[in-house]
N, C-alpha and C positions, 0 to 999 in steps of 0.2 A: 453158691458157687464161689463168691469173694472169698469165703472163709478157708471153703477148700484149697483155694491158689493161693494163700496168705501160709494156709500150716505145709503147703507142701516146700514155700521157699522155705519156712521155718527147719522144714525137717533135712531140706538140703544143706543147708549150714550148721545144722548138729552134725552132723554126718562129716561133713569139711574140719570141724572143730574136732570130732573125735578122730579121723584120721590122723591131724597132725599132732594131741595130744599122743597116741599109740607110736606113731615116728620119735618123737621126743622124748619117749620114755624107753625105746628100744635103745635108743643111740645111750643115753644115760644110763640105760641098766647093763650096755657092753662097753663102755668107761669104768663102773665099778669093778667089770670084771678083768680088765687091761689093770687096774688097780691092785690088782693081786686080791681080790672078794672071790673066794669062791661063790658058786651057785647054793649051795646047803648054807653058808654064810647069810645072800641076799633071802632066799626063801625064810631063814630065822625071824630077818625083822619081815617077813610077812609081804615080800616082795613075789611073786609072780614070774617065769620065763616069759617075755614078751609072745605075744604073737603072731605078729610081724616082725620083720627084720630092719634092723636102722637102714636108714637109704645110705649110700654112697656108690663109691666106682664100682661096677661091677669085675669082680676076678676072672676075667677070661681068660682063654687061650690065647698064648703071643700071637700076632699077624706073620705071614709068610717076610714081611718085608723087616719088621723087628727082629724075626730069628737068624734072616741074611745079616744083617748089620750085626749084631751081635756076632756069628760065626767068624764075617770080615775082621771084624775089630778086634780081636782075637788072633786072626794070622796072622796081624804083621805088626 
């Protein structure tokens, strides 16, 4: 039973370790491409489309309250 609770943190922090390696290679592989790399570029040397998305802000829809201010700020 010790071993089994020993490989499962083990396998918890492979898992933690590869998510953030998969983050860090998303965000780095849509740098190269802000870089002017195209994608048939990166896939040459042998690079992969990520599989995940680099994390950041999410692009939503303005707030009701952001698109008043904006319209205000505009009329006068």
């Amino acid at each position: 039973m010790k071993n089994a609770a020993a490989s499962s943190v083990d396998l918890q922090e492979a898992a933690q370790l590869l998510a953030a390696a998969e983050q860090k290679y998303a965000k780095d592989y849509q740098a190269a491409l802000r870089a002017e790399w195209s994608e048939s570029d990166l896939r040459g040397f042998g690079l992969d489309t990520p599989s995940r998305k680099a994390g950041g802000r999410p692009r939503g829809k303005k707030t009701a309250r952001e698109t008043s201010a904006t319209t205000t700020g505009s009329e006068q």
